[in-house]
C-alpha positions in Angstrom: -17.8 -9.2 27.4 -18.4 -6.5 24.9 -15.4 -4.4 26.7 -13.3 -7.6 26.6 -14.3 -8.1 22.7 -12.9 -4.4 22.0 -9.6 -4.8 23.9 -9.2 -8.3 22.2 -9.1 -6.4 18.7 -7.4 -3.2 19.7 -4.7 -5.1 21.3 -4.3 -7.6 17.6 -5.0 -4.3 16.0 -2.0 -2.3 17.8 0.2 -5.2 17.8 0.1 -5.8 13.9 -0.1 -2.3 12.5 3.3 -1.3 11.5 3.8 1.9 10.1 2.0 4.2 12.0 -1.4 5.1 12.9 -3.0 5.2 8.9 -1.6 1.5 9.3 -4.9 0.5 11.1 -7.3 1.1 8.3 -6.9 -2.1 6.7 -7.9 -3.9 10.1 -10.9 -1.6 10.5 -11.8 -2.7 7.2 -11.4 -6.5 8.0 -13.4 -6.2 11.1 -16.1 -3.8 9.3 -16.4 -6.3 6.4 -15.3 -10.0 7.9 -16.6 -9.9 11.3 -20.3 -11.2 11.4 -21.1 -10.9 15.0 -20.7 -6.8 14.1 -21.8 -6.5 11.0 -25.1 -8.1 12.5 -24.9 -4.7 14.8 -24.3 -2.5 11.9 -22.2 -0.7 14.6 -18.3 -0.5 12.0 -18.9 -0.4 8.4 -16.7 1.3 5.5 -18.3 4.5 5.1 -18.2 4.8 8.6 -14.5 4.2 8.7 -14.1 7.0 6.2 -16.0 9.6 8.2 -13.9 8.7 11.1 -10.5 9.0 9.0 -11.7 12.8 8.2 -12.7 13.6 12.0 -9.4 11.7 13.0 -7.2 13.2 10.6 -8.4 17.2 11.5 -8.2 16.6 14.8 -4.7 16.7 17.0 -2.8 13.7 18.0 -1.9 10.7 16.5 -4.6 9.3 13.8 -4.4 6.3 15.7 -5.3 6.7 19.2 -8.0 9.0 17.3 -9.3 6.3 15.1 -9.7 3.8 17.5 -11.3 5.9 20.0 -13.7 7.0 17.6 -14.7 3.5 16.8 -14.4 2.5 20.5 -16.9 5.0 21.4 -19.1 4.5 18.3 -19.2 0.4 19.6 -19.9 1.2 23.3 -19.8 5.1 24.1 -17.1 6.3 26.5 -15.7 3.0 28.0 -15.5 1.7 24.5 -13.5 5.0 23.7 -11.2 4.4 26.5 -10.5 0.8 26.3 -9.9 1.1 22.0 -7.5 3.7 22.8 -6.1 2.0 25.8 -5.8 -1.4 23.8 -4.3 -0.2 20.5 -1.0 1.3 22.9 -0.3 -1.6 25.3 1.5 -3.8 22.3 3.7 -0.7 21.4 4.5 -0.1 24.9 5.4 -3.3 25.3 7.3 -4.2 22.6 8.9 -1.0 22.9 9.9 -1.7 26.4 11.0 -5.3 25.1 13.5 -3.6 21.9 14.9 -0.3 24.3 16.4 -3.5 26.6 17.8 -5.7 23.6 18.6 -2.9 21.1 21.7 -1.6 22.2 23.6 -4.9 22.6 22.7 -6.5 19.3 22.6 -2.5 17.2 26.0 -4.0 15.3 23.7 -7.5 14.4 23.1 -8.1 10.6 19.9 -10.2 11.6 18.4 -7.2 13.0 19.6 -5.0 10.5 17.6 -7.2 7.3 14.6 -7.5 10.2 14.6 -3.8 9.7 14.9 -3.4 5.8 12.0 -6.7 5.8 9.4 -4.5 8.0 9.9 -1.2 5.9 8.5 -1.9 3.2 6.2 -4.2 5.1 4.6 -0.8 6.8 5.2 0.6 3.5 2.4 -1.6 1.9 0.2 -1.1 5.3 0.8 2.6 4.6 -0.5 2.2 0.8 -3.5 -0.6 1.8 -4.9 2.4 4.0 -4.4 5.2 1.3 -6.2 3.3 -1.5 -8.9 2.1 1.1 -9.1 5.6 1.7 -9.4 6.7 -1.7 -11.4 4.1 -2.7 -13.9 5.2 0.4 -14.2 8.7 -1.2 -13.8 8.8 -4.7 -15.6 5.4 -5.9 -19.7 4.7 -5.9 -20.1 1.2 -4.9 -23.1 0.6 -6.6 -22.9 3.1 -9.5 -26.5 3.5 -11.0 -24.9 4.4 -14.7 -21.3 3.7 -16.1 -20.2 7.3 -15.3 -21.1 7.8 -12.2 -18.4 5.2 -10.9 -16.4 8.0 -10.0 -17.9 10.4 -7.4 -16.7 13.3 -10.1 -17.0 16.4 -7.2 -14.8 14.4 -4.7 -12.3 13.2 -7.0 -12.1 17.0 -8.2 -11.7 17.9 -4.6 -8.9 15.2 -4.1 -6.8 16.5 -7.3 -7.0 20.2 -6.3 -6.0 19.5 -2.8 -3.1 17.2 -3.9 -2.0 19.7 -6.3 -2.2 22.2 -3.7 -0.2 20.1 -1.2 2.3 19.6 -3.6 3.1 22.8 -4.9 2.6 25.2 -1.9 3.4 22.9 1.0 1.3 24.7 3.7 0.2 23.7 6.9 -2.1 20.3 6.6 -5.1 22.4 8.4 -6.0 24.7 6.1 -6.2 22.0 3.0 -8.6 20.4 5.4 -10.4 23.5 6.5 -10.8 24.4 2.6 -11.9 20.6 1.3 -14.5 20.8 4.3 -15.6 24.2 3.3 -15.7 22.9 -0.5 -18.2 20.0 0.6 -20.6 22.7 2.4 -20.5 24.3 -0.9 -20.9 21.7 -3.1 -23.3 20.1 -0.6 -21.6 16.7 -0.4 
């Protein structure tokens, strides 16, 4: 049943995430915060999710077959990791199947042409949910205990420098995120 429970989810989760693997954050959120029968378990939760967005993000291959194996094998060890993974791709490969048959005869339609423009911008704001989840995850306390310490001031310093850094020098993804993990040893974060 648990099995069953994680394929259920992977499968709504891969079916409704447009936009890319970063597009499943805000349904790890929902589950980690809306879902009583896991919250009971304690097994997803948000902080969690952030500590799986680093691993999955300095890892190869898509975020999201890494993110929901991650939180597969967290929920129920290797199987788990196997059937999140497994349950996140079977809508794509599906519906992917399904749009490679119909594309090319309707390619000239003007109804599938505004179904395009309507879902990008629809896995634009996906894309923008997850960012500012994951922003929120690593630069805001919760619970601050004083005023100023809403802002976790080292992270957010982090974030800016590595963002500047992106920006300006445009280098290989891997050594920003070999240098912000070397930073939190530092800073012992």
């Amino acid at each position: 049943m648990n099995l069953l429970f994680l394929f259920l989810n992977f499968c709504r989760i891969g079916l409704f995430s447009v936009g890319g693997g970063l597009a499943i954050l805000p349904f790890l959120f929902e589950i980690a915060d809306n879902l009583s029968g896991i919250n009971a378990s304690g097994w997803l939760t948000r902080e969690l999710i952030g500590n799986m967005l680093a691993v999955a993000q300095s890892l190869p291959g898509p975020i999201g077959a890494n993110l929901s194996s991650y939180a597969g094998y967290v929920y129920m060890g290797i199987p788990g990791a196997y059937t999140a993974a497994l349950a996140l791709s079977v809508p794509s490969i599906i519906v992917i199947l399904i749009v490679a048959r119909t594309l090319e005869a309707f390619k000239e339609s003007l109804t599938l042409k505004n179904l395009f423009s309507g879902l990008r911008p629809a896995a634009a704001g996906l894309l923008s949910a997850a960012g500012f989840g994951a922003i929120s995850l690593s630069l805001w306390n919760a619970v601050p205990v004083h005023w100023y310490n809403f802002i976790k001031w080292k992270e957010a310093l982090i974030f800016v420098l590595i963002f500047f850094l992106i920006v300006k020098f445009k280098k290989h993804p891997i050594i920003y995120i070999a240098a912000a993990g070397l930073i939190g040893v530092i800073l012992q974060l």
